[in-house]
C-alpha positions as CSV (number, residue, x, y, z in Angstrom):
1,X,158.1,51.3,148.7
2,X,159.8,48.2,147.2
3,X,161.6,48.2,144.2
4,X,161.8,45.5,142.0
5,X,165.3,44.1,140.8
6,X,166.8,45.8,137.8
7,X,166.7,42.3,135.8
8,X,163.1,42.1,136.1
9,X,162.0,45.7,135.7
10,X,160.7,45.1,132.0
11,X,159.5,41.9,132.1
12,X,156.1,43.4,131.3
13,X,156.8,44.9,128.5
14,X,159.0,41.8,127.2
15,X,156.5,39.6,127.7
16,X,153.6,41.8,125.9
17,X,156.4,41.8,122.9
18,X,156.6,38.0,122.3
19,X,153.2,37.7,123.0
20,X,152.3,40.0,119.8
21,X,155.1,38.7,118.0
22,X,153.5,35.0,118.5
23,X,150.2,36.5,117.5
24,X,151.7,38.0,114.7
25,X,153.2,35.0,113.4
26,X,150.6,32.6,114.2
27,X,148.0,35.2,111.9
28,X,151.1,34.8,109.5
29,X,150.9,31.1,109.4
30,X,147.0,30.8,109.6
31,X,147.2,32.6,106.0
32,X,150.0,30.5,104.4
33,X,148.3,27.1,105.7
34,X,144.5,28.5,104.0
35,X,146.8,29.6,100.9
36,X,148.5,26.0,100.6
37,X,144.9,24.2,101.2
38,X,143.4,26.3,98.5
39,X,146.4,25.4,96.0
40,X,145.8,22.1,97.0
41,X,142.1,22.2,96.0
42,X,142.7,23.5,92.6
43,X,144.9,21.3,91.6
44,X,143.7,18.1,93.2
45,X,143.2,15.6,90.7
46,X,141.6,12.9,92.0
47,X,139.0,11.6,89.3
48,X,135.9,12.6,91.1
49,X,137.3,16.0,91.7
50,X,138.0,17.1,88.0
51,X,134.6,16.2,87.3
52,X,132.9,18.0,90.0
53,X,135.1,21.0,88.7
54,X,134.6,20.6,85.1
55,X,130.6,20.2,86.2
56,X,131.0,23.4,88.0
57,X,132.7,25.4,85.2
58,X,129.7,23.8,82.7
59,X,127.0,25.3,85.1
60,X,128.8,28.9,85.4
61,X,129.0,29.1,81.8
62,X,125.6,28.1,81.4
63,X,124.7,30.6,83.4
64,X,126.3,33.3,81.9
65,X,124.4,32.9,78.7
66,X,121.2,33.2,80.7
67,X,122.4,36.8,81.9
68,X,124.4,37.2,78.5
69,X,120.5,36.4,76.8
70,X,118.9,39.0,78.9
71,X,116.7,36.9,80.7
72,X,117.8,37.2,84.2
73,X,117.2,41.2,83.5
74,X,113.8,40.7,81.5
75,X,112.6,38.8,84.5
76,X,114.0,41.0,87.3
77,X,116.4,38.3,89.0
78,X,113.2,36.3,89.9
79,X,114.7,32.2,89.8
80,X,110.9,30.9,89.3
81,X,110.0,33.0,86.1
82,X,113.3,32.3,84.7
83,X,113.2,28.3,85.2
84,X,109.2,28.8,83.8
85,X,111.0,30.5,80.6
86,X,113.6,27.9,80.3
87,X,110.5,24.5,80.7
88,X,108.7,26.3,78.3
89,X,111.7,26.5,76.3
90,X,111.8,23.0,76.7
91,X,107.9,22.2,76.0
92,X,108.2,23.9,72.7
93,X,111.8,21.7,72.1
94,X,109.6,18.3,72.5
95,X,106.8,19.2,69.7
96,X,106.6,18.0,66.5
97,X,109.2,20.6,64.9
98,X,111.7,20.2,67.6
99,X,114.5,19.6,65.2
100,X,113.7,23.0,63.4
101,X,113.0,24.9,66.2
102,X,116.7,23.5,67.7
103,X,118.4,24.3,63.9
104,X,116.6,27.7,64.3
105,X,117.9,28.3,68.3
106,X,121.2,27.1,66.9
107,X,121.5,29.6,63.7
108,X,120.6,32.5,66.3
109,X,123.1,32.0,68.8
110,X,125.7,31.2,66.5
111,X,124.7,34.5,64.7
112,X,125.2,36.6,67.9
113,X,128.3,34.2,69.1
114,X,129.9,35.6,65.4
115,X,128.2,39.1,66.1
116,X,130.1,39.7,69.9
117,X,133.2,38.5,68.5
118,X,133.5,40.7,65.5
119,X,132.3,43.5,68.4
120,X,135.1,42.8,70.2
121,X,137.5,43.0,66.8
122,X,136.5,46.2,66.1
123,X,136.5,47.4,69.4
124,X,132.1,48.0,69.2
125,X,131.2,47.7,72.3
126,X,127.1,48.1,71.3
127,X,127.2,43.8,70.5
């Protein structure tokens, strides 16, 4: 039986250390370099950028007052009866009262804008 030298006797277990250490850091450095790319995303202000952002953050809102409205609940998530809702929403916008019906769609939502924020003064959270 042959014996290897004393100086090499754990190079297997050396080499199996580095080699998860260099796994370890390279994981390490993966995450940093996708952390730094995604700072860089947010605050990259090229022109065309900012608006694709500010587009974005319009949309999201918008959005929101969809579900804040009840509709996407009243129509059980379905994306063609809530667009239907929202053209005939439209439709009834282009008649011949469509500056009352928008003063009337206006006075509403600013009535339960004022309504949720007073709710959230008072701590009611029924609003």
């Amino acid at each position: 039986m042959q014996v290897a030298l004393p100086s090499f006797s754990n190079v297997g277990v050396k080499v199996r250390e580095r080699l998860t250490a260099t796994a370890t850091a390279e994981h390490r450095n993966r995450a940093l370099i996708l952390r730094l790319e995604a700072v860089r995303r947010r605050t990259d202000t090229r022109g065309w950028v900012v608006q694709r952002r500010e587009r974005t953050r319009h949309l999201i809102e918008l959005g929101g007052l969809v579900q804040k409205a009840g509709l996407v609940d009243l129509a059980d998530d379905d994306r063609a009866t809530i667009y239907g809702a929202l053209l005939e929403l439209v439709g009834r916008a282009q008649g011949d009262t469509a500056s009352d019906t928008l003063a009337l769609w206006k006075r509403r939502g600013r009535r339960a804008f004022d309504a949720e924020a007073e709710a959230l003064e008072t701590g009611d959270e029924q609003a």
